[in-house]
VEXGU-909348 format. One record per residue (C-alpha): x negated, y negated, z. Coordinates in steps of 0.001 Angstrom, whole numbers, plus 524288, in hexadecimal, padded with zeros to 5 digits. Layout:
XYZ...
***
This chain:
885B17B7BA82EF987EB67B1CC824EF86E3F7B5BB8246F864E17AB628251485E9C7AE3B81A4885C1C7A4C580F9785D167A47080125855CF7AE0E7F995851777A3937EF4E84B4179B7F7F9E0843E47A6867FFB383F267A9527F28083BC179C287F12E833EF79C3E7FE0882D957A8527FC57826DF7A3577EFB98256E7958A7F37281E9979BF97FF24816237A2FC7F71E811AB798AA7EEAA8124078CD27F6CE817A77856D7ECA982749783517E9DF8215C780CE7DB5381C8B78DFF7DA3C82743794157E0008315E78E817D7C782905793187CAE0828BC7A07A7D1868379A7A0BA7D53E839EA7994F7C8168426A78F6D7CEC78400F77FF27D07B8366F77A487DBBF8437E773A97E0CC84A5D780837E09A83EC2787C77E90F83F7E77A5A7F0A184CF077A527F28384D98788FD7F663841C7786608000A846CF77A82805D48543378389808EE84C3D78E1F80E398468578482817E18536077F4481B218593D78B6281D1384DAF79178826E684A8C7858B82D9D83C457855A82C6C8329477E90822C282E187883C81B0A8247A781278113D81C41773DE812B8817B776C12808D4808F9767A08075780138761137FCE78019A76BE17F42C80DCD771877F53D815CF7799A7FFBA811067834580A2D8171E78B8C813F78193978801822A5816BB7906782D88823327967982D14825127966881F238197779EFE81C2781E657A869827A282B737A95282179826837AAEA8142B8211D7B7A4815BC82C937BB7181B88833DF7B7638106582A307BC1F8072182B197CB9680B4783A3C7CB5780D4383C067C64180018832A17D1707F9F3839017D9EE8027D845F57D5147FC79841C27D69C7EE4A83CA97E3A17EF178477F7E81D7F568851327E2577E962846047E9D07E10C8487C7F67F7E6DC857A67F5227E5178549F7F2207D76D849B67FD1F7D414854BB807477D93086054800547D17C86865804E97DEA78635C813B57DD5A858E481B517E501850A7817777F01E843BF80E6C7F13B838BE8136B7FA4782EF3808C67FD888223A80E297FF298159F809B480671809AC8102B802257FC0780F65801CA7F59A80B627F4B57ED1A8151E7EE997F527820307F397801F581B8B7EE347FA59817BD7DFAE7F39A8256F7E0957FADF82EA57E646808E1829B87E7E380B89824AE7DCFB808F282D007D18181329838FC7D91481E9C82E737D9B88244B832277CD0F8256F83F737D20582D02837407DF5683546831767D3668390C83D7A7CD1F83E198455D7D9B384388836D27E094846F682F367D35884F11826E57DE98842678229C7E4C183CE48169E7E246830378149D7EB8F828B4806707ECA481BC3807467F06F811FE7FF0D7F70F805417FED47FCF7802597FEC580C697F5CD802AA810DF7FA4F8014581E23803B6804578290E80FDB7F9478284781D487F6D682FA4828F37FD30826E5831767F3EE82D1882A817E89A828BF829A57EDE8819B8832BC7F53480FAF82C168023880F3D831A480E28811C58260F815A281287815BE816BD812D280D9D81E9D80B82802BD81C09815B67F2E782232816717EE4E82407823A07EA3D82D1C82FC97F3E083236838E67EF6D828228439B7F2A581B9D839F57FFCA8218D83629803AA8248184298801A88146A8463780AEE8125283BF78163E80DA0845D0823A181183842CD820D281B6083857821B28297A833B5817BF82DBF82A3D8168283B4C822CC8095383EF682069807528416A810137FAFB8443080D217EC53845BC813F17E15083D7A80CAD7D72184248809857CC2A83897807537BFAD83CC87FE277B39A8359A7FAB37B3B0831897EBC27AD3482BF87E0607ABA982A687D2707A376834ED7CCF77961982CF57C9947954C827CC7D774790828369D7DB0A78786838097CFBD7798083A167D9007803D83B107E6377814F847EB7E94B79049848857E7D87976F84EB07F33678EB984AA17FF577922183F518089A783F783C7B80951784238377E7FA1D78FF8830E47FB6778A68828A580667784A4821B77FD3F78C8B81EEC7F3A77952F811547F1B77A16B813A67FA807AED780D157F7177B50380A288043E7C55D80977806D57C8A77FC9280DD37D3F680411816AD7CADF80F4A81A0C7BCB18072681B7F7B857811CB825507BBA281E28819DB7AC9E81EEA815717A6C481F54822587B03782A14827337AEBB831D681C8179D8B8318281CA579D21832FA82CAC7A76983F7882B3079CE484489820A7792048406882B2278B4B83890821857857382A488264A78A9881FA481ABC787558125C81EB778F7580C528121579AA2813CA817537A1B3807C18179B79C93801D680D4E7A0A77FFFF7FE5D7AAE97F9107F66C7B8BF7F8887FE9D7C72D7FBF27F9B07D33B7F91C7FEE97D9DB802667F6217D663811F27F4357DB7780F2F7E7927CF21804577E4607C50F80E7B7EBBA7C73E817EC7E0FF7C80280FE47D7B97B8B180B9C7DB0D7B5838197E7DDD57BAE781C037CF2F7B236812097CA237A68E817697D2847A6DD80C197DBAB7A2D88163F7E6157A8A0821BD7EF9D7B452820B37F4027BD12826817FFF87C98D828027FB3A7D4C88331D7FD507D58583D957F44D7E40683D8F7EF387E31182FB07EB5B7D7878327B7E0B27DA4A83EB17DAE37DCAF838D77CDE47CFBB832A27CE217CA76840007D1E77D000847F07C8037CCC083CE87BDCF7BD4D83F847C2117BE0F830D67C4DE7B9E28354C7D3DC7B4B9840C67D9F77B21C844BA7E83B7A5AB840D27EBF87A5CE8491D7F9D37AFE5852A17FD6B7B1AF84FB680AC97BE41848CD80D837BDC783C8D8173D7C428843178253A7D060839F0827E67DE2D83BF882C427E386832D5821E97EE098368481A8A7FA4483044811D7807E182FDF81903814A482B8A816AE819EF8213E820D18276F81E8A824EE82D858153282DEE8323281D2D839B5840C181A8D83C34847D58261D8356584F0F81B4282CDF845ED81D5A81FE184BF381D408134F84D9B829D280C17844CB826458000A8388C826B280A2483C6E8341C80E1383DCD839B67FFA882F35831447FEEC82A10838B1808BB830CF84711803A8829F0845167F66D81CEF83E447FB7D81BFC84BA8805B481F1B854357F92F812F884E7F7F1CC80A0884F657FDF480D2C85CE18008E80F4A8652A7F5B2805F685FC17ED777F68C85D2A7EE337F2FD8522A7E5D87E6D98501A7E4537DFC4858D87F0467E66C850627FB857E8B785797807297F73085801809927FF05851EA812AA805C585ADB81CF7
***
């Protein structure tokens, strides 16, 4: 039986006329005529049924269902183009491991051990982008999470396994000068001092001063990051203190560009896991992933982490 699907060419005129709202700018995109992308769109109409475009006084914009089907359209054919990509990076060899991760740990700490991942896999290719939180693997083409969390949060996750990597251990920081006159190491000084504050943990600061039983009324004040990766950057360029975990600043620390300002680690359960989809049909490439990842997290401290079990 023949699929109702329609020409590629029209969808890939839709998707950019859809974009633009404007044939014209389509067709410069697509390099094709305005007729052509009119042509294809008129077709695509024909062959769905539905108007999917209406024309004002300054052009073309979608209808109710058009927009609707246009993001539809949109994510199958990216999903359709990365998947030619992958068949192309492999040249018909290996396997491809698509990766969700969380930002600043993938930069800092993934990252820079993957060429050891190519040397004992040279089959593996792994595609990585960034989640900061829980998704459906059904609705996306990941394999697998690299996740940060407490026990509670990855237990929510529905439908998945997860393999605990590594505990985080989070550590008040700064650049150097910002102590000069504080009396480094007590809670007290750092009180009050200019606090960078994480958007995704906005409560961090006030945990960490009530477990030291210190009162800080700008406990939630200060400049606000969405990334750990731009809090130490400011805490670099003595911006202020900031809360960050250990393992993902120990270049920083060994450059002398940051030092522990207080020794006392904020109390959470957090740590960094590995989720899977739960229905015993994963490929093998996230199981060597997850061999190698436990073989960095256990044998080896990097940077005075405390290890995963």
């Amino acid at each position: 039986m023949r699929r109702k699907i329609p020409s590629l060419q029209a969808l890939a005129c839709f998707e950019a006329a859809a974009r633009h709202q404007s044939y014209t700018r389509a067709a410069q995109e697509l390099a094709l005529t305005q007729g052509a992308v009119s042509r294809q769109l008129t077709a695509l109409e024909d062959f769905v049924g539905v108007a999917l475009f209406k024309r004002t006084r300054h052009g073309v914009t979608l209808t109710g269902r058009g927009r609707d089907y246009a993001v539809q359209v949109a994510l199958r054919l990216q999903a359709l183009e990365q998947d030619t990509l992958d068949v192309m990076s492999t040249q018909g060899r290996g396997s491809v491991l698509h990766l969700a991760a969380v930002p600043t740990f993938a930069t800092r700490w993934l990252i820079p051990r993957l060429p050891d991942l190519k040397r004992v896999q040279p089959e593996l290719t792994v595609h990585i982008e960034t989640r900061t939180r829980p998704f459906m693997f059904a609705d996306t083409p990941f394999d697998c999470a690299l996740f940060a969390g407490t026990p509670e949060q990855v237990s929510q996750w529905a439908g998945t396994l997860a393999t605990k990597l590594l505990d985080e251990v989070v550590l008040p920081v700064c650049h150097p000068s910002l102590l000069q006159g504080h009396g480094r190491g007590t809670p007290e000084a750092l009180a009050e001092l200019p606090l960078l504050q994480q958007s995704t943990r906005p409560d961090a600061w006030r945990q960490w001063f009530e477990a030291q039983g210190v009162a800080a009324s700008q406990a939630l004040a200060g400049a606000r990051f969405e990334l750990f990766s731009m809090t130490v950057a400011a805490a670099v360029h003595g911006m202020g203190l900031a809360l960050v975990p250990r393992l993902l600043i120990t270049q920083e620390l060994a450059r002398g560009e940051l030092v522990v300002a207080c020794d006392r680690p904020l109390a959470n359960q957090r740590a960094y896991y590995l989720v899977r989809p739960d229905g015993g049909d994963n490929p093998p490439a996230s199981q060597i992933f997850l061999d190698w990842l436990l073989q960095h997290t256990r044998e080896r401290d990097s940077g005075g982490f405390v290890q995963g079990f």
